[in-house]
Kinemage of the C-alpha trace (Angstrom):
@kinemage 1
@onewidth
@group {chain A} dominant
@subgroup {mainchain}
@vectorlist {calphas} color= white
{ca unk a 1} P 0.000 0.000 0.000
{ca unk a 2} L 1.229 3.511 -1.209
{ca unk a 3} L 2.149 6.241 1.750
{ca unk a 4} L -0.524 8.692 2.224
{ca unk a 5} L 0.261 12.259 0.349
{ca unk a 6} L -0.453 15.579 2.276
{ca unk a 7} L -2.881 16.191 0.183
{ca unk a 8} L -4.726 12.127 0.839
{ca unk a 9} L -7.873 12.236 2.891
{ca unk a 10} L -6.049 10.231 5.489
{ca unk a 11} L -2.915 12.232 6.020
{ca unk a 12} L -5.490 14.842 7.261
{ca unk a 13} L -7.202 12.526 9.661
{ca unk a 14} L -3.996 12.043 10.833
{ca unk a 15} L -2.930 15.912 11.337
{ca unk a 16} L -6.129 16.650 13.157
{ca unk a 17} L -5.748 13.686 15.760
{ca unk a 18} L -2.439 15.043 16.208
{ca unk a 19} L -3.817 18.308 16.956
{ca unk a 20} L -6.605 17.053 18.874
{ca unk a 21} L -3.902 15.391 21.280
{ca unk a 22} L -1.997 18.215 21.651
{ca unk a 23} L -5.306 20.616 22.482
{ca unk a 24} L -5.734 18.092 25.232
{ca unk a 25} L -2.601 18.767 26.437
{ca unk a 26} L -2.574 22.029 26.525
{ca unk a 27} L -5.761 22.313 28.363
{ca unk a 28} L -4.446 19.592 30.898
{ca unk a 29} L -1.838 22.501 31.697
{ca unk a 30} L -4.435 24.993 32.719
{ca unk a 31} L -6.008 23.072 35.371
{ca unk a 32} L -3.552 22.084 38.124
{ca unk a 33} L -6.274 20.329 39.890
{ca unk a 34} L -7.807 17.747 37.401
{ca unk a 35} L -10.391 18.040 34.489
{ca unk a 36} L -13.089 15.276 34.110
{ca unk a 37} L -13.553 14.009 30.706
{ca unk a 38} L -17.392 15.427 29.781
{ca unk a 39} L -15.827 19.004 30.959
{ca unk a 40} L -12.281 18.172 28.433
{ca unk a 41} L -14.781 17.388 25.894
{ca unk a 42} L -16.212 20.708 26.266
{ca unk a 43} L -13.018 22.212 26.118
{ca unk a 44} L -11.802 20.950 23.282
{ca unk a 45} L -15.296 20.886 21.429
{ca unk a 46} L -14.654 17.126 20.618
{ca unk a 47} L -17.293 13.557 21.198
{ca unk a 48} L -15.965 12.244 24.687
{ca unk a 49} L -14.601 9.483 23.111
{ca unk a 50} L -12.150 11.182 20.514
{ca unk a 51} L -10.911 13.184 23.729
{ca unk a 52} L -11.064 9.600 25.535
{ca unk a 53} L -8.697 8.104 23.279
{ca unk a 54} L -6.518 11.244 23.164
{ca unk a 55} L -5.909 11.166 27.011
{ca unk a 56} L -5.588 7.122 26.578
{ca unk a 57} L -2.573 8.097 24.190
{ca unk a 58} L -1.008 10.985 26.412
{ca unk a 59} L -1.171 8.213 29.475
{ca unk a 60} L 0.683 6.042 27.656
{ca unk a 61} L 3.306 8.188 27.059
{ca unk a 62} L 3.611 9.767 30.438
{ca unk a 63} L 2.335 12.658 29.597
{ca unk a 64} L -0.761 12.775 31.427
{ca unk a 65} L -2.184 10.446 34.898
{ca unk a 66} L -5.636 10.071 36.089
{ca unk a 67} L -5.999 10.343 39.624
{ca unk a 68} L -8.745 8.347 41.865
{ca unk a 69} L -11.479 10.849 41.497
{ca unk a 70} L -11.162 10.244 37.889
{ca unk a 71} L -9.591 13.658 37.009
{ca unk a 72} L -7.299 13.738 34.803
{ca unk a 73} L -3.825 16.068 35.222
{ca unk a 74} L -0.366 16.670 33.410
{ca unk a 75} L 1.994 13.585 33.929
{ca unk a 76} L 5.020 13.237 35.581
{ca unk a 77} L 6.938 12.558 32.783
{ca unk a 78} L 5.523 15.637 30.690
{ca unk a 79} L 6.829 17.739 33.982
{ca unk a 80} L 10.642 15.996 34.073
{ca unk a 81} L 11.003 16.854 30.369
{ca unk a 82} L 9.808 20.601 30.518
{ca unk a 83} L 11.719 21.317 33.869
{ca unk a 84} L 15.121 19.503 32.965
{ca unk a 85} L 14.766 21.562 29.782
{ca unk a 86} L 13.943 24.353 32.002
{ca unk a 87} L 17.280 23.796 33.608
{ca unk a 88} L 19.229 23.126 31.091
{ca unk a 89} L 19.118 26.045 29.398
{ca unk a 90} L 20.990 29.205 29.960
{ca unk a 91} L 20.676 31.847 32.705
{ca unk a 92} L 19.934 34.990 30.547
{ca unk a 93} L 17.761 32.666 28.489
{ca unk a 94} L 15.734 31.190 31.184
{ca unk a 95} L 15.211 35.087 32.654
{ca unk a 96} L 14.409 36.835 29.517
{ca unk a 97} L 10.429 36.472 29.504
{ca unk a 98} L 10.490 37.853 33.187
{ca unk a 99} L 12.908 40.725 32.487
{ca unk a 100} L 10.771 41.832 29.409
{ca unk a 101} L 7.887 42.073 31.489
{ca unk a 102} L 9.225 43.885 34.211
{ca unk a 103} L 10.999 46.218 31.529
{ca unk a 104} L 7.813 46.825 29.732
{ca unk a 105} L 5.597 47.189 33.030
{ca unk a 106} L 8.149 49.991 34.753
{ca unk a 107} L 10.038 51.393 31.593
{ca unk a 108} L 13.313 51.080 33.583
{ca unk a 109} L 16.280 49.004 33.161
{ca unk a 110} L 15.837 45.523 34.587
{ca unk a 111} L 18.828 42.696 35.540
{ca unk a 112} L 19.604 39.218 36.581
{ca unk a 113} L 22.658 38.841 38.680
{ca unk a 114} L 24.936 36.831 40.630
{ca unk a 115} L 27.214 36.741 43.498
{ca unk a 116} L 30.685 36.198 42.993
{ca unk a 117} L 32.515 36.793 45.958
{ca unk a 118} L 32.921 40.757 47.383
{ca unk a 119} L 31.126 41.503 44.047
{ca unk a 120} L 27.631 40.696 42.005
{ca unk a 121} L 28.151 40.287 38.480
{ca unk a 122} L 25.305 41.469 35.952
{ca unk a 123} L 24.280 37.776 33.479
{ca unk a 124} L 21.785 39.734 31.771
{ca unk a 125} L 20.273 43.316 31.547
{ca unk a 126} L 17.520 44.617 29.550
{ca unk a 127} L 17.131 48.433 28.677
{ca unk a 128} L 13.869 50.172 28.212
{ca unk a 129} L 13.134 50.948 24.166
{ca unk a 130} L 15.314 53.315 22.799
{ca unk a 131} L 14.931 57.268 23.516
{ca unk a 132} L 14.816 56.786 27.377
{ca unk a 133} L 17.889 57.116 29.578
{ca unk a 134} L 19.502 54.221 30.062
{ca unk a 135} L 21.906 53.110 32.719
{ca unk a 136} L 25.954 52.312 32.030
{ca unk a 137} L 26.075 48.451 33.397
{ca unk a 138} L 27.102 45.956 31.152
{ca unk a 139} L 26.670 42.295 30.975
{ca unk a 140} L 29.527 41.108 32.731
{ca unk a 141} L 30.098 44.545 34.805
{ca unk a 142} L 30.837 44.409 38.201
{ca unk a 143} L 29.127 46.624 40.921
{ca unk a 144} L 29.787 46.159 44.901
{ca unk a 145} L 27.375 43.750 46.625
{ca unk a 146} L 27.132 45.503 49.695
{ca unk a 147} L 25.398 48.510 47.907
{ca unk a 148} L 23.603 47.107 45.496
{ca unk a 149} L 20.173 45.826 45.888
{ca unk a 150} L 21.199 42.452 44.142
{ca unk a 151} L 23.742 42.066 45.810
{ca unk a 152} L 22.061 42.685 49.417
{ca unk a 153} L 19.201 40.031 48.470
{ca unk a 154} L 22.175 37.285 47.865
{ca unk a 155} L 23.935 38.247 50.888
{ca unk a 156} L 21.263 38.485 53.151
{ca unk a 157} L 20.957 33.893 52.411
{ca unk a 158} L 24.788 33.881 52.232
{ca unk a 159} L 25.528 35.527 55.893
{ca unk a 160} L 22.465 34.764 57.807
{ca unk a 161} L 24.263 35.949 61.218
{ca unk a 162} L 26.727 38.926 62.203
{ca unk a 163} L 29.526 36.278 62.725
{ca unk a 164} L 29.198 35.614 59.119
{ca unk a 165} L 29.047 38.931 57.802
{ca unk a 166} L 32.257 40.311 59.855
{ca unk a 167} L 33.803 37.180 58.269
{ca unk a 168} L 32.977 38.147 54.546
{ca unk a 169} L 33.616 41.718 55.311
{ca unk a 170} L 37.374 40.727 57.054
{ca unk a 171} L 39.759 43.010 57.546
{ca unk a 172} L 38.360 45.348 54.093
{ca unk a 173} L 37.512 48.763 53.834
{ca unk a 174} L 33.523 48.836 52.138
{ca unk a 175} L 33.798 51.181 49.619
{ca unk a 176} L 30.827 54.244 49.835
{ca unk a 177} L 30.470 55.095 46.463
{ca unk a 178} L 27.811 57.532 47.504
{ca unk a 179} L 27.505 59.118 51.056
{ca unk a 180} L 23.828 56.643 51.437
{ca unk a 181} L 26.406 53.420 50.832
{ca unk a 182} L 26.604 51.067 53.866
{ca unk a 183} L 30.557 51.309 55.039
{ca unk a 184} L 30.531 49.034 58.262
{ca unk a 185} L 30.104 45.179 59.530
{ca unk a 186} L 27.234 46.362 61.331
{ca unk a 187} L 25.967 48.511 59.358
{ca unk a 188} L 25.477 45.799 56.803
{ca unk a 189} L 24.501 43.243 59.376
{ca unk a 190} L 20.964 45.335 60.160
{ca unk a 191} L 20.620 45.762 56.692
{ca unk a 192} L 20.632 42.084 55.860
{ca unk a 193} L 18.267 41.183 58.764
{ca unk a 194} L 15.899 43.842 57.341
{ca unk a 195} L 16.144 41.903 53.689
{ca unk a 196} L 15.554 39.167 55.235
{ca unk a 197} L 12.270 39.906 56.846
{ca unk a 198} L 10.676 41.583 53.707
{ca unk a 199} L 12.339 39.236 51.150
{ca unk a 200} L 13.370 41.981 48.859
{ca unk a 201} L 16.448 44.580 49.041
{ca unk a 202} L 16.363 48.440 48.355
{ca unk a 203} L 19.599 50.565 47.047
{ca unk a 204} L 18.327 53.862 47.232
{ca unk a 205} L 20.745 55.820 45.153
{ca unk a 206} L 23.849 54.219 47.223
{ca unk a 207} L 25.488 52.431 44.622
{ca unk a 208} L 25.280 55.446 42.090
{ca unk a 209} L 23.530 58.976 43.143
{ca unk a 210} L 20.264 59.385 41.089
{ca unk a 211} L 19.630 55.738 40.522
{ca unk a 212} L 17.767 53.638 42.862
{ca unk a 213} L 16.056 50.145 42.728
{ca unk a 214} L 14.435 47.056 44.101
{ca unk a 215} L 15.499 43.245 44.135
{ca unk a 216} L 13.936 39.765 44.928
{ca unk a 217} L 15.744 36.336 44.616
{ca unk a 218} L 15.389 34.154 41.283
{ca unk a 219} L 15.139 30.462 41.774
{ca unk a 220} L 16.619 28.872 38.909
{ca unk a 221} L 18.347 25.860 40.098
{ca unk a 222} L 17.014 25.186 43.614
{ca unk a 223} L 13.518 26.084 45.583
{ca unk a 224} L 15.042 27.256 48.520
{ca unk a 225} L 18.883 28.775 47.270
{ca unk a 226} L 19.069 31.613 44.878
{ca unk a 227} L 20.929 31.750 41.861
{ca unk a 228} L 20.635 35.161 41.077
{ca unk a 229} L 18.682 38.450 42.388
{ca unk a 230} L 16.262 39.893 39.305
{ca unk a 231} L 16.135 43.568 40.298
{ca unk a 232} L 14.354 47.002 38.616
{ca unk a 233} L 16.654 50.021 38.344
{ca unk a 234} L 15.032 53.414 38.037
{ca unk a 235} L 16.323 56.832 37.480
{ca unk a 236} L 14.773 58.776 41.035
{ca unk a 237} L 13.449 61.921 39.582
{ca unk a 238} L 11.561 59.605 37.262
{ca unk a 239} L 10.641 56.498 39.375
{ca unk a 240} L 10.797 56.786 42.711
{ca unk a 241} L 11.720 54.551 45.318
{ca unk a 242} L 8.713 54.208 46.454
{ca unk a 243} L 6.929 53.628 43.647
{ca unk a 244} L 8.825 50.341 42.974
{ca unk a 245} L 7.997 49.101 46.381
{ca unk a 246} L 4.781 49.907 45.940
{ca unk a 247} L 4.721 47.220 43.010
{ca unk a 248} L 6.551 44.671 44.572
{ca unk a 249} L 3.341 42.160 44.854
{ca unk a 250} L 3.628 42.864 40.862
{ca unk a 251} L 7.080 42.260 40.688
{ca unk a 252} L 7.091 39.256 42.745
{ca unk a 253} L 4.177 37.828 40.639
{ca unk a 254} L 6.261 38.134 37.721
{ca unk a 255} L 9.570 36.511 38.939
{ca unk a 256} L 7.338 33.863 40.013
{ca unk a 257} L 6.343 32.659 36.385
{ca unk a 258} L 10.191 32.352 36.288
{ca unk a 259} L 10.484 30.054 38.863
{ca unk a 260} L 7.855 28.366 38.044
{ca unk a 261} L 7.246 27.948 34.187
{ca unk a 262} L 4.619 25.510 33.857
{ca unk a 263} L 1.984 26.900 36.116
């Protein structure tokens, strides 16, 4: 027997159980909690037992379960393959969605960085479109942690006592690069603890005069260790500190997508 064409009645059959599985699939993603068939069916506009034989398929294949109330929900298998290719992929790949958002929701230059000793190095920045003032770090640019509000949200779970943080800080001089910069052990110690009981960090206009911003922690690699800090820079006279706190649920809700891609 001859291989169907594209054009050959059943080659279509074929494409449109294809995309009749993957519908189902989809709308297994948007309900955490389990769909019943007759309610799938409805979904997907499609007889109960097309959608039947659909989820039959996606079982087999791991890609969707059926619990005892006779719900049906994304596998587990489905949820190893889109988080280890989650993983797997690069830092200022796996951040780009969330720093677009945050750029387009605040106008302002947004970054993902990490901690690298005395120092947070930027892995990805994003500027707002062009005409608006934009900041002068680079990917790969160095800034000092202790002033930055990156680099305080990193500290604050690296040195979660004042032993630790008069250990990091040694026998070194913290450099003020503006007269708001923290320059002492204890100094930074208070600060931390504050971090650490809002779960975000503030630089207001201590690392560079006329510039301040917010941070939270990204969760790339770990649920309960940061990788990085994602953090909004704004110029002051044109976004104030406080209005970035103010949006911090909004910010938060955003990262969160990050960490959390398939929900």
């Amino acid at each position: 027997m001859s291989a169907a064409t594209p054009d050959d009645p059943a080659a279509e059959t074929r494409l449109v159980g294809a995309d009749r599985v993957l519908a189902v699939l989809a709308e297994l993603a948007r309900h955490p909690d389990g769909i019943g068939l007759e309610e799938m069916a409805r979904a997907v506009t499609s007889p109960k037992p097309t959608v039947h034989r659909a989820l039959a398929a996606l079982r087999r294949a791991g890609f969707a379960a059926q619990h005892g109330h006779g719900r049906y929900v994304l596998g587990d298998e489905f949820l190893r393959m889109a988080f280890a290719h989650h993983e797997a992929r690069p830092d200022h790949v796996r951040v780009a969605p969330t720093l677009k958002a945050l750029c387009d929701r605040h106008g302002e230059t947004v970054h993902y960085a990490v901690l690298d000793g005395v120092s947070i190095v930027y892995r990805a920045k994003l500027d707002p479109p062009a005409g608006a003032v934009r900041l002068a770090s680079v990917v790969g640019g160095r800034n000092p942690a202790h002033c930055t509000a990156a680099g305080k949200v990193l500290l604050a779970h690296a040195l979660p006592d004042e032993d630790a943080v008069r250990a990091w800080v040694g026998g070194r001089t913290l450099e003020r690069r503006t007269e708001r910069s923290i320059g002492t052990a204890g100094e930074l110690h208070a600060e931390l603890a504050r971090v650490r009981e809002q779960g975000y960090a503030a630089d207001d206009q201590e690392n560079e005069p006329g510039v301040n911003c917010v941070a939270v922690p990204a969760y790339l690699t770990s649920p309960t260790v940061p990788s990085g800090a994602i953090s909004v820079s704004g110029l002051a006279y044109r976004t104030p500190l406080r209005a970035l706190v103010d949006d911090l649920p909004a910010i938060r809700a955003i990262v969160f997508r990050e960490r959390h891609p398939c929900t």
